[in-house]
N, C-alpha and C positions, 0 to 999 in steps of 0.2 A: 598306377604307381606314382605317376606325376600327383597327382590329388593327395594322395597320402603322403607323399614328403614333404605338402605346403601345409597340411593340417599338422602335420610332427613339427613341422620346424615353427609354423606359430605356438606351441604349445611348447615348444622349449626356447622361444625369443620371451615369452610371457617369463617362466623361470628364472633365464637368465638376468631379468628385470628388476623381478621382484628381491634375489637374491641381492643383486646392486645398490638396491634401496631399502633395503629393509635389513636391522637385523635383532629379529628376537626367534623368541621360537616358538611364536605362534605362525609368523611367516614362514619359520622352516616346517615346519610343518604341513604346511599348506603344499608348500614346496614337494617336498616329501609326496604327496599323496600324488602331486600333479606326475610327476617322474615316472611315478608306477604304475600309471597309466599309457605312458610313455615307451614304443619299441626302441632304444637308444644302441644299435645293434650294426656293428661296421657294414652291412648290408645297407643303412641307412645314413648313418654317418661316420667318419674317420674318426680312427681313434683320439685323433687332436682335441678335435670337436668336442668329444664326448670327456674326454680328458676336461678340456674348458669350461665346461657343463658341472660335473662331479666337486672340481677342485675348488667350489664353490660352498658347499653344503656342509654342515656341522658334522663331526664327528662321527656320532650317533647313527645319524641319518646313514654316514658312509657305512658304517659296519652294518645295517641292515643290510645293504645294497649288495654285499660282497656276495650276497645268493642269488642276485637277476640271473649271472651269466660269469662263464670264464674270464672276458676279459677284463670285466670289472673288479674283479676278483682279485684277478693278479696286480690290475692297475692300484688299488685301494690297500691290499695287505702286502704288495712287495715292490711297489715303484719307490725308488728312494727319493726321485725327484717332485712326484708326486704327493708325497708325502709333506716335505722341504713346501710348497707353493701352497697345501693347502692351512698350515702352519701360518705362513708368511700372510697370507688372505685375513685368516681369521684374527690374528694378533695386530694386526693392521689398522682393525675398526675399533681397537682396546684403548681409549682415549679415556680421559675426565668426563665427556660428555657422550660417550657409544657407549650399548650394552655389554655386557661381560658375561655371554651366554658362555661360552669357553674354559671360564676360570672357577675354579671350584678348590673346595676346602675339603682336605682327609683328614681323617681323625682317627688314631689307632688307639685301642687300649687294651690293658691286661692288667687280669687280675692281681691282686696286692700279693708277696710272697705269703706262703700258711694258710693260705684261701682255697678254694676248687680253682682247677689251674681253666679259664676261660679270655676269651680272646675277642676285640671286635674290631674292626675295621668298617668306618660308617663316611659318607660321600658325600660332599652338600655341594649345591651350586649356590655360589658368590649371589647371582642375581636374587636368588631367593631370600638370602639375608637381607637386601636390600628393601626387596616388596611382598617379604611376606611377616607381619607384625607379632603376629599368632606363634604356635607351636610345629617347630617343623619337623616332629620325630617320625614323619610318617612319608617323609621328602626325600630320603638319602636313598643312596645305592650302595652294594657292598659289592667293589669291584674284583675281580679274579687276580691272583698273585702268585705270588712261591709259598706262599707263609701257612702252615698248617696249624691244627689248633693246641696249642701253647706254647706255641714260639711267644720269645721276647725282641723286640727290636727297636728301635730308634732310629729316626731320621737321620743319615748327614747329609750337611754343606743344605743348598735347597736346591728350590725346582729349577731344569732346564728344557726346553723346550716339550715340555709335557714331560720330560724324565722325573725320579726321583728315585734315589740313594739307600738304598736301605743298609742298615748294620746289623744282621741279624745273631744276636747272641747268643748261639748254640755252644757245643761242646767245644767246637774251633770256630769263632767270631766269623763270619763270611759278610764279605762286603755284596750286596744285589744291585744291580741297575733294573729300572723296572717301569713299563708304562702301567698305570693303571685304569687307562683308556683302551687299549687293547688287549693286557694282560701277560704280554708278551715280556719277558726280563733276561736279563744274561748275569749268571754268577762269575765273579772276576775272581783272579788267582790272587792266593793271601801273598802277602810280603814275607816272604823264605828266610831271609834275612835283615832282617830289622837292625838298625843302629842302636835304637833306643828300646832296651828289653822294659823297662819301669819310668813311665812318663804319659804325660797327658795328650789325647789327640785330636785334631783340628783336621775332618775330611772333608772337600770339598769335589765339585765338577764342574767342568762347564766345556762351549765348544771353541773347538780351533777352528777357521773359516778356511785357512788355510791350507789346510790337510781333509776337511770336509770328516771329522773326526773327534767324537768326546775325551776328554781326558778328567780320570780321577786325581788328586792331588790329597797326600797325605804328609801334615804337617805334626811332628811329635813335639812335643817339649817335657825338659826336665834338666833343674838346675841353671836356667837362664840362658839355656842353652836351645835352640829351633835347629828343626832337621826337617829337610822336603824332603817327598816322594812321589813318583809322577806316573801313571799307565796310562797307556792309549790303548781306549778300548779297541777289541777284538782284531787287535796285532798280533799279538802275543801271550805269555803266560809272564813277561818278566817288569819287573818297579826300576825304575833307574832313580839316583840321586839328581835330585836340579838343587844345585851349589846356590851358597848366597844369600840365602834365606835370614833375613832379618834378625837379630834379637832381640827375645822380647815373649812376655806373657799372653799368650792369644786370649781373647774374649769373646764369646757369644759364635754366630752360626755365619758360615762365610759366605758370599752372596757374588754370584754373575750377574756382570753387566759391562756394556762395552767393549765385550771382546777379549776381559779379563776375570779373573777371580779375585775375589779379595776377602781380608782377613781384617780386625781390629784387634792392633799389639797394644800391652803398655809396658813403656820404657823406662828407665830411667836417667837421672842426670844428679853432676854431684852440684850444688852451685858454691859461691865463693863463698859462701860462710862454712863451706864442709856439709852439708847438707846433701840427703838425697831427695830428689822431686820426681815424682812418677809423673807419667804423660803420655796421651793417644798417641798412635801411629796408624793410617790406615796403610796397608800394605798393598798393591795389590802385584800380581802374574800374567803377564804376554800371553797368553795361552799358547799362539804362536812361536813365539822367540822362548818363550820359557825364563825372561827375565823377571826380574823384581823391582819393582820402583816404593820408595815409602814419602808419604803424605804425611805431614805433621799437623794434627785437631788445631784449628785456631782455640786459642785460649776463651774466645766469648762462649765456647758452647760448652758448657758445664754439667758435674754431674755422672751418674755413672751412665757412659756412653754404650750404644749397638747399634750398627749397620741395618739398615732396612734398602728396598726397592718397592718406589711407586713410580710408576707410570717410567719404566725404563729408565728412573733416575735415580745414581745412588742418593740414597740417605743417611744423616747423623740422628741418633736419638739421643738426646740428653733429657737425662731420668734425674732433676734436681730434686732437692727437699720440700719444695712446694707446687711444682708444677712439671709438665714434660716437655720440653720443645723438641718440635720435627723441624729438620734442616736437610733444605736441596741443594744437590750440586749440579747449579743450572749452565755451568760450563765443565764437562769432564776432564779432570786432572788439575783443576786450578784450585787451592782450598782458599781464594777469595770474594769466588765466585758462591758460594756456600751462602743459602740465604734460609730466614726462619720462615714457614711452611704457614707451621700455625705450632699452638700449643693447646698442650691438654692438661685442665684442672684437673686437683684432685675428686673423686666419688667421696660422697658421704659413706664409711664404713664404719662399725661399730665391734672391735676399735679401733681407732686411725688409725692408717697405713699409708704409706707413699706409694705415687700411680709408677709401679715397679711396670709399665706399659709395652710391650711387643707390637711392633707394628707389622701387622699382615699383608693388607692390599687395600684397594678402593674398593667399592664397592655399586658406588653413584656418584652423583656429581661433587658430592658436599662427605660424602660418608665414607670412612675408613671401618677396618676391621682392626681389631685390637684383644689384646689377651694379655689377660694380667691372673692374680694368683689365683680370682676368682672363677675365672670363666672367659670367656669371648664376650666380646663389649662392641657394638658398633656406634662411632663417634660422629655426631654430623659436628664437623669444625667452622660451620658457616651461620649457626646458632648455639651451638657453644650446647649442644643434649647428648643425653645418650641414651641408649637402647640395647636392652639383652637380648638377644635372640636365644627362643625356647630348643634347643638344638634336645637331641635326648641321650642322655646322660648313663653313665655306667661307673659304678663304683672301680677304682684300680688307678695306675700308673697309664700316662697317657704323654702320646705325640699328634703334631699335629704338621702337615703344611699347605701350601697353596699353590696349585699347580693348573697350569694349561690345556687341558686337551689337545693331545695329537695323533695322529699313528706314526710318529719316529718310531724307529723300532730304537730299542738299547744294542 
């Protein structure tokens, strides 16, 4: 028995090595095969142990696992703490210069209205746009959901910690929270009472740390007028009003980060010749306190503005007439701190068109993801190229976003 705990536990000190120092997934893999050769089994070692082991390993890898044994099972689909550390592991090694086995791109689409009513949902990993130059139709996964074949829906707000939002537009609009790592989603209760029966809406999510607890945030407008609305998921069935809410025209897709959510308003001002002058506001939400703080665009960054997120930093996009610039806010909540990134030329198109540019995520060292009217574009901003990735294509109406791998549950 002695002999066989010293050969188990080198064979899981080699693991937990390679895991430490490595991370793609050609090593998790390796990984992966070493494990299942492996008894990992509280007869051999504590669940700590084994816990420290697991908490390690991508995703993928875990949801195989959930069939060794009971306790892996329950450790890997219902430990919430588990869950929270193997999140925190993985997102950890997501720099400018680690891989981004993790982060991956969904793409939804459907059919155009008066067409056969069809539906696709296709899965890319990030790392693959980076290093794979070729055609990747044959790369994606179509992950498991709520969405049956022809539903229509749209993304809100973006990804949070492997989450994503969906608004699925049925006969009564239902808002979905949804891993599509696990498949696991939770439908949240409509808003019964609405303020605003005819106006535009701004939904967002993100976490409270505080309460260890997501919350959705639904921002209406109409007539100049903004109204919040706030749930915490799986509390209850009810929306409460969070007072305060800025005015102001919301723009583009709200984005977490630092513990808040935030929106881009624009406002206006009369100046002294009688004059109105529109102007940014980044807004963002405590998640915690549930207050509002607003940031005013310094005037150098021009253009029609959107909020982007790289590397856990927010970002300004400004969409000029000749060019794009990417702006960081390399100190959060200071807009002095706000510095230009890089910029992106226009594409030769035929006929000219201004780089109308989305910024998604990194990709590699040098290389972002981007999307503009044409497609997906990957930018290296350190030689000033660019690069289409052959993703495969479907005629219709289409969403897309970029999202984490986790097993949070919704």
């Amino acid at each position: 028995m002695q002999r066989t705990m010293q050969v188990v536990f080198q064979k899981v000190s080699v693991c937990m090595y390679r895991v430490n120092s490595h991370n793609d997934s050609k090593t998790a893999a390796n990984i992966t095969n070493m494990l299942q050769s492996v008894t990992l089994t509280e007869d051999v070692f504590p669940p700590e142990i084994i816990f420290d082991i697991l908490v390690r390993l991508p995703v993928k890898s875990l949801q195989r696992f959930r069939a060794a044994c009971k306790l892996w099972n329950e450790m890997i689909s219902s430990d919430r703490k588990f869950a929270k550390e193997q999140l925190r592991r993985a997102t950890a090694t997501i720099t400018a210069t680690a891989g981004r086995d993790c982060n991956r791109l969904i793409k939804y689409t459907h059919s155009y209205p008066g067409e056969p009513i069809t539906s696709f949902m296709r899965d890319y990993s990030l790392r693959s746009l980076a290093s794979s130059p070729g055609n990747l139709a044959g790369t994606y996964s179509e992950p498991n959901g709520p969405l049956v074949e022809g539903d229509w829906m749209h993304f809100d707000g973006d990804s949070c910690h492997g989450l994503l939002l969906l608004n699925v537009e049925t006969a009564e609009d239902s808002l979905v929270l949804w891993n599509p790592s696990t498949g696991k989603f939770r439908t949240l209760p409509p808003i019964k009472e609405h303020p605003m029966q005819s106006c535009s809406v701004h939904t967002g999510f993100g976490y409270d740390s505080s309460t260890d607890t997501y919350k959705v945030v639904d921002v209406s407008h109409h007539g100049g007028v903004s109204i919040a609305m706030a749930h915490t998921v799986g509390t209850d069935s009810s929306w409460r009003l969070v007072p305060n809410f800025p005015n102001g025209s919301p723009r583009g897709c709200t984005k977490f980060v630092s513990g808040s959510l935030h929106w881009l308003l624009i406002q206006n001002k009369v100046t002294e010749f009688g004059e109105y002058l529109d102007y940014y506001v980044v807004v963002s939400m405590d998640m915690g306190k549930e207050t509002f703080e607003e940031m005013v665009v310094p005037e150098k960054i021009i253009g029609d503005l959107e909020l982007a997120v790289l590397n856990d930093w927010l970002c300004i996009v400004g969409r000029g007439s000749m060019i794009c610039d990417v702006w960081v806010m390399k100190e959060y909540g200071n807009a002095e701190s706000l510095t230009k990134l890089f910029s992106i030329p226009y594409q030769e198109t035929n006929p000219p068109s201004r780089p109308s540019y989305s910024v998604m995520d990194t990709v590699s060292d040098d290389e972002i993801l981007l999307y503009n009217k044409t497609g997906f574009v990957v930018y290296n901003h350190k030689n000033q190229t660019f690069r289409v990735p052959a993703l495969q294509e479907f005629r219709g109406l289409s969403d897309f976003r970029v999202y984490t791998e986790s097993l949070v549950s919704p």
